[in-house]
N, C-alpha and C positions, 0 to 999 in steps of 0.2 A: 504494500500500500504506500510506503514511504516512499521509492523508487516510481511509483505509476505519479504520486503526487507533484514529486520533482519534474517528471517527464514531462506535464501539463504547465510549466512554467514559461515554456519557450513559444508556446504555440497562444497562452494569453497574452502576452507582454506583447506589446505593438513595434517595437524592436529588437536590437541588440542588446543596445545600454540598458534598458528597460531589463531585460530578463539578467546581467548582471546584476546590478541596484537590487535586484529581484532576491535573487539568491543569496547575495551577499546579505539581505538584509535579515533573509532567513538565518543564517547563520553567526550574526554579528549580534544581533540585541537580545534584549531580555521579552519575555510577551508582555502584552497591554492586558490586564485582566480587568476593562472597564467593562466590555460586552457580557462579562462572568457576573459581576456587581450589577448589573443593569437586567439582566436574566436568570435568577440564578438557578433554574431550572436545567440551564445548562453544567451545571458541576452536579445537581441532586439525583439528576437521572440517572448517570453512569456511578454515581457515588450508594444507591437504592440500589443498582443492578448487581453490585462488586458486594453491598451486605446481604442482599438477598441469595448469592452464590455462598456466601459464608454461613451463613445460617442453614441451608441445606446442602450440604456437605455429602451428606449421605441421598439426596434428590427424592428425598420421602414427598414433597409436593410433587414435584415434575411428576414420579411414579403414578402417585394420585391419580394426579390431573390426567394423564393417559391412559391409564387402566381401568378407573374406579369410578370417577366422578362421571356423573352424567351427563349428557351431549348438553343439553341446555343451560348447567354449572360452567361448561369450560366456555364457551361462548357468552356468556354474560360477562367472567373474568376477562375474556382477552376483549371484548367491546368497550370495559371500563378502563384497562388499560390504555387501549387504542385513544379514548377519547382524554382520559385524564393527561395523556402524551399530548395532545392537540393542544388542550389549552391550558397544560403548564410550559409546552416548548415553543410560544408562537414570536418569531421574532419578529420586530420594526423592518428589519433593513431589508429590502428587493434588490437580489442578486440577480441579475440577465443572465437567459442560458449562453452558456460558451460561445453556440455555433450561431446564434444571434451577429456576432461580428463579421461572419464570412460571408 
């Protein structure tokens, strides 16, 4: 994923300098963590996902939820999830797709 991410740097940047300035800048600073402070949905999510793997260790939910629970228990769980994802990850800023430029 790191290597495909780098790879897309050369093909966003509208030049040369650009995709230099680019990478160097990847590699030169420290991050902004304003967008973290302004969302913080975006640290709780993955920071929920990493304790919920810790807590079932042994995958007694998962197992559950695949085996045992009934068809309309796991689809209610994964709708709630789905939606409480929606409107605790919803961000401000509009990103244009890539190929939009070409």
């Amino acid at each position: 994923m790191f290597a495909v991410a780098l790879g897309w740097v050369p093909f966003r940047a509208p030049d040369f300098a650009s995709t230099g300035a680019t990478l160097r800048e990847l590699f030169t600073t420290w991050p902004d963590f304003t967008l973290v402070a302004a969302h913080p949905a975006i640290a709780a999510i993955p920071l929920a996902s990493l304790a919920f793997c810790a807590f079932d260790r042994g995958r007694r939910v998962q197992d559950w939820l695949v085996e045992r629970a009934p068809f309309g228990v796991a689809v209610a769980g994964c709708v709630t999830l789905a939606v409480a994802l929606e409107l605790c990850a919803q961000i401000d800023a509009q990103i244009p797709f890539v190929y939009f430029q070409f």
